[in-house]
PLY file of the C-alpha trace (Angstrom):
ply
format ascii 1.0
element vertex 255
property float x
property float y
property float z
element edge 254
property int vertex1
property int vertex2
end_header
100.03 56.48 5.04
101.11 53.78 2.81
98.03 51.59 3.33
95.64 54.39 2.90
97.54 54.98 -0.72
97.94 51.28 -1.60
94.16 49.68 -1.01
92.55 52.50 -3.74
95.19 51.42 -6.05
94.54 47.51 -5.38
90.62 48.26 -6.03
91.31 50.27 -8.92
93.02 47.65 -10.63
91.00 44.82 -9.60
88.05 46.90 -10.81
90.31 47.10 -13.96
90.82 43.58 -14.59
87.36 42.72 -13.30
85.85 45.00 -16.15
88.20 43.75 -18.82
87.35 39.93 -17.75
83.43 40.83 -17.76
83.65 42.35 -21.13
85.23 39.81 -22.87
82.80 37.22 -21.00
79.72 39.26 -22.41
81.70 39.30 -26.27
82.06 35.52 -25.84
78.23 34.71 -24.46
77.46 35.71 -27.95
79.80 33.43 -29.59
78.52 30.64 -28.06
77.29 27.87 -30.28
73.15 26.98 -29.67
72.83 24.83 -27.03
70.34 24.51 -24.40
70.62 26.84 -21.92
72.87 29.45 -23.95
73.16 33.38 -22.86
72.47 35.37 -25.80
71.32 38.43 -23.70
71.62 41.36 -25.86
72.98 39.59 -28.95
72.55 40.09 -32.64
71.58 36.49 -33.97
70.05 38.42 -37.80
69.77 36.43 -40.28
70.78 33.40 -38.48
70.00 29.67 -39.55
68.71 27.86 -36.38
66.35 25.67 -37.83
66.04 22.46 -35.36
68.69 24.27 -32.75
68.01 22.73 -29.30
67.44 26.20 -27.03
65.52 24.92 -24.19
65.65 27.34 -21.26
68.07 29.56 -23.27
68.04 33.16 -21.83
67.41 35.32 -25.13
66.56 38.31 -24.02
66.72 41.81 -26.16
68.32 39.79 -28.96
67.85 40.33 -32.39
66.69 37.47 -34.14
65.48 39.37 -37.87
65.36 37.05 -40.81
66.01 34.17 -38.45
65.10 30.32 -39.19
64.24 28.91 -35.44
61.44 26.81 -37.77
61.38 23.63 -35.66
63.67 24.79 -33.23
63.27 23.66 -29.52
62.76 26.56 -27.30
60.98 25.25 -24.82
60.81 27.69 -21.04
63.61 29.61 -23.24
63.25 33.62 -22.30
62.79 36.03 -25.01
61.08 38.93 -23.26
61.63 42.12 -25.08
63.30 40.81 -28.01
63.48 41.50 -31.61
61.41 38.91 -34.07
61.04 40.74 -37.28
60.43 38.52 -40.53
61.20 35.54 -37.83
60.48 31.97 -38.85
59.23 30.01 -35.63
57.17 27.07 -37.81
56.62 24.22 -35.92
59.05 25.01 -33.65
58.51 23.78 -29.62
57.66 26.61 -27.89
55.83 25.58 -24.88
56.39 27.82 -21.61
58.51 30.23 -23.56
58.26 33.89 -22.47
57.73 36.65 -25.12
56.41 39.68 -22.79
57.30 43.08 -23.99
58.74 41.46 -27.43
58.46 43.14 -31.01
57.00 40.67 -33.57
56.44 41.81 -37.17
56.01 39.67 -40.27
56.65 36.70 -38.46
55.69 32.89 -38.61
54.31 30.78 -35.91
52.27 28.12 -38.05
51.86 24.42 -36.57
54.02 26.09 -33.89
53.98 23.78 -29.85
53.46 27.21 -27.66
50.97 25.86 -24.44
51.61 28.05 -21.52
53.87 30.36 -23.13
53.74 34.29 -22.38
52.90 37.30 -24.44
52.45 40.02 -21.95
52.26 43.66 -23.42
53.74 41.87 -26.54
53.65 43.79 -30.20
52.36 41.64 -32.60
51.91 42.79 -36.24
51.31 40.83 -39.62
52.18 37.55 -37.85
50.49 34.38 -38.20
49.88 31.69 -35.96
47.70 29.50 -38.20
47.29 25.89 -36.81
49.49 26.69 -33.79
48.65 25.22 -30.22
48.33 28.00 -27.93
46.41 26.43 -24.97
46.57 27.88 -21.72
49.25 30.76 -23.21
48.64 34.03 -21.74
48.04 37.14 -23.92
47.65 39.66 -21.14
47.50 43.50 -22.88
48.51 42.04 -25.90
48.34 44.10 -28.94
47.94 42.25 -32.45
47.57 44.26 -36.07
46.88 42.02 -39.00
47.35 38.91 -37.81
46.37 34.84 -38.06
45.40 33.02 -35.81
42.61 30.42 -37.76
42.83 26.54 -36.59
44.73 27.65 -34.04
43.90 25.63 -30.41
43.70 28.66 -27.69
41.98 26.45 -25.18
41.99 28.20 -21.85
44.39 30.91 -23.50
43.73 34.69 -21.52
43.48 37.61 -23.77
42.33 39.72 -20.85
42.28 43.54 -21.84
43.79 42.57 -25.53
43.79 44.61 -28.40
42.62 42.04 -31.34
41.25 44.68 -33.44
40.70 42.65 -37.11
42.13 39.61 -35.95
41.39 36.16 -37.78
40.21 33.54 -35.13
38.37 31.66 -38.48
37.66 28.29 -36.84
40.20 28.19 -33.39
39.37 25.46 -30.94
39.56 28.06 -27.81
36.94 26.53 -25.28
36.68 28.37 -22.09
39.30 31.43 -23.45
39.09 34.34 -21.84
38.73 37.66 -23.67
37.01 40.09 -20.68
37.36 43.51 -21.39
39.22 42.95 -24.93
39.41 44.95 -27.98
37.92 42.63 -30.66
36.51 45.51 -33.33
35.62 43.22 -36.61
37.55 40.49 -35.55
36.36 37.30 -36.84
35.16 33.55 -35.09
33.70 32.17 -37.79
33.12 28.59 -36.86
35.19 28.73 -34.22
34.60 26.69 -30.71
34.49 28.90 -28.47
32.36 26.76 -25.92
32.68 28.30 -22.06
34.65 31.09 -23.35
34.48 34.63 -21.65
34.06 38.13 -23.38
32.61 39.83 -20.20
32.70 43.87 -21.04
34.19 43.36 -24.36
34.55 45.31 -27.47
32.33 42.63 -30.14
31.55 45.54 -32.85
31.38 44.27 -36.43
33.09 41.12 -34.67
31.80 37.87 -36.62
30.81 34.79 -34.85
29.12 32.96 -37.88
28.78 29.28 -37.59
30.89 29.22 -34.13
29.81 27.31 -30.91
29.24 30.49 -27.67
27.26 27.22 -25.87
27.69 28.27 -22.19
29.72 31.22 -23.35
29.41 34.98 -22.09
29.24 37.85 -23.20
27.48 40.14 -20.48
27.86 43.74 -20.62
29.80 43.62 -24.06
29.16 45.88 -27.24
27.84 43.88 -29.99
26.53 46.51 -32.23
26.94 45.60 -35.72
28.27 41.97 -34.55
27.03 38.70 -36.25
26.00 35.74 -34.83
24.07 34.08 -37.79
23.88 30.61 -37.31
25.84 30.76 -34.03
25.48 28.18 -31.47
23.93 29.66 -28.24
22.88 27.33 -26.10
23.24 28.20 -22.32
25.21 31.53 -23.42
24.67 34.32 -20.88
24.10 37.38 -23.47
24.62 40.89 -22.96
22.16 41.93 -20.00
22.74 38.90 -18.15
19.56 36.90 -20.13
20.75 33.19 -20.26
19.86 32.20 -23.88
17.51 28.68 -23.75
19.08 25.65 -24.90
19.15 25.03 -28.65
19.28 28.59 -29.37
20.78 29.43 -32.70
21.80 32.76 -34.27
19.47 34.36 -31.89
19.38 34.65 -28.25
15.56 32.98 -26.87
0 1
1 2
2 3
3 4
4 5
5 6
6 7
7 8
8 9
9 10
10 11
11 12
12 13
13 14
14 15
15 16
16 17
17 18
18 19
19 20
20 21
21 22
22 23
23 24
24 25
25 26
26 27
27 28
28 29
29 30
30 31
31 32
32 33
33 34
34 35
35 36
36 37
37 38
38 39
39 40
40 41
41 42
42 43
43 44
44 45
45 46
46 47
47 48
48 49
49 50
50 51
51 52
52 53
53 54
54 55
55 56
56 57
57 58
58 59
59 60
60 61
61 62
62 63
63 64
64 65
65 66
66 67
67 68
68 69
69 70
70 71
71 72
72 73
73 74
74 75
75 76
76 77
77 78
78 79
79 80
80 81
81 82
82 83
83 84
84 85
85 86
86 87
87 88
88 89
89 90
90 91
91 92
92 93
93 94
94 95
95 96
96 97
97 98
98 99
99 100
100 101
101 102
102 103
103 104
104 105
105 106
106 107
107 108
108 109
109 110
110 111
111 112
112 113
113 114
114 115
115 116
116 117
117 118
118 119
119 120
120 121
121 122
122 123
123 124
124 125
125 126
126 127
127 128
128 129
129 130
130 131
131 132
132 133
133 134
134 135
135 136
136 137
137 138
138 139
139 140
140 141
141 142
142 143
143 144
144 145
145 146
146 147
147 148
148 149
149 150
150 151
151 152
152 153
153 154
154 155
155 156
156 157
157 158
158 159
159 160
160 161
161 162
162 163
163 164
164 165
165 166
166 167
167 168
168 169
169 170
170 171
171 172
172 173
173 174
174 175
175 176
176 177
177 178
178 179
179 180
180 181
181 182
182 183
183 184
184 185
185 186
186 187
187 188
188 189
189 190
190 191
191 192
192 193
193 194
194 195
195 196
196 197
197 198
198 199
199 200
200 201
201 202
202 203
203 204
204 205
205 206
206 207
207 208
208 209
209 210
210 211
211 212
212 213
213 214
214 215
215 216
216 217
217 218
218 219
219 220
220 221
221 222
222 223
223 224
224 225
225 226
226 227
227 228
228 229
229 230
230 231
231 232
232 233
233 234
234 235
235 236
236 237
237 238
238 239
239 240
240 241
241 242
242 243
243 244
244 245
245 246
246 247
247 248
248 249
249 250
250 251
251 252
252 253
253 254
């Protein structure tokens, strides 16, 4: 009888002092200093001054970094899916293989910004701008972006598969072979852009503007280009709409 009484009570307070020890470990995780590697899961880091912090592989996840300076921070592989990056300042910061998916970003900066192979699934983006960042090989899967920069940006090999881009500025990327099949790109604009191999099989292209860029060996078969301009546009080798490969030395209009 005594044993049956006495384990419940040795698990209840184990599960007491367990719980006590866990919460105070969680409290602490956010005290922690920046350092590579931190736990910030679930912190509040607003208004924080982290410019130059070294957070390589730090787990960041659903924290709150509003009105934070992370310019030139190192964040490389660091994880910062579904987090909080309102009026964030990420300039020049090293961002290579860094995971963003399901994040909210508003009003924030990414200029001159190191983010090759990093990972934007189903992100928010909003008012952001990525001007001069490199972005090569980054994945943009379902991505949605409002009002946002991305001009002199290098997107080589960067996937925007199934994107919403509607109005975006891609004014003079470097994004050879992207992909943006099946994307949303309503009056976005390419001017001058590279966009040499790159893919925009069953894409959205109306009002898009692709003035002065480089589609040589490009596709664009079975998009909607109503309304799109191509005027002066480099199409040599492009595969165009109805899967007609345009001759070599075409320009602004597919021969």
């Amino acid at each position: 009888m005594t044993r049956h009484v006495s384990l419940p009570l040795c698990l209840m307070l184990f599960i007491g002092l367990f719980t006590g020890l866990f919460t105070d470990l969680v409290q602490a995780k956010c005290e922690d200093a920046a350092r590579a590697g931190v736990n910030w899961t679930g912190c509040d880091k607003s208004g924080q001054n982290l410019s130059g912090a070294d957070l390589k592989g730090a787990v960041l996840r659903r924290v709150n970094f509003t009105h934070s300076n992370l310019s030139g921070a190192r964040l490389q592989g660091a994880d910062l899916n579904f987090s909080q990056l309102e009026n964030t300042d990420f300039s020049d910061a090293r961002l290579e293989r860094a995971r963003f998916n399901n994040a909210k970003i508003m009003n924030s900066n990414f200029s001159a910004a190191f983010m090759d192979e990093a990972r934007f699934s189903r992100t928010e983006i909003q008012q952001s701008v990525f001007t001069s960042a490199r972005i090569n090989k980054a994945y943009f899967y379902e991505v949605k972006i409002r009002q946002s920069h991305f001009d002199k940006a290098q997107l080589n090999k960067a996937d925007f598969s199934r994107a919403n881009l509607v109005g975006t500025n891609f004014q003079k990327v470097v994004a050879e072979s992207a992909v943006f099949n099946n994307a949303d790109l309503e009056g976005a604009d390419f001017s001058e852009a590279n966009l040499k191999a790159a893919k925009f099989e069953e894409a959205n292209l109306i009002k898009a503007r692709f003035n002065q860029a480089d589609l040589s060996e490009a596709t664009i078969r079975d998009a909607i280009i109503d309304g799109a301009s191509f005027d002066k546009a480099k199409l040599s080798s492009t595969i165009w709409v109805k899967y007609q490969r345009c001759r070599n030395g075409s320009v602004s209009i597919c021969e």
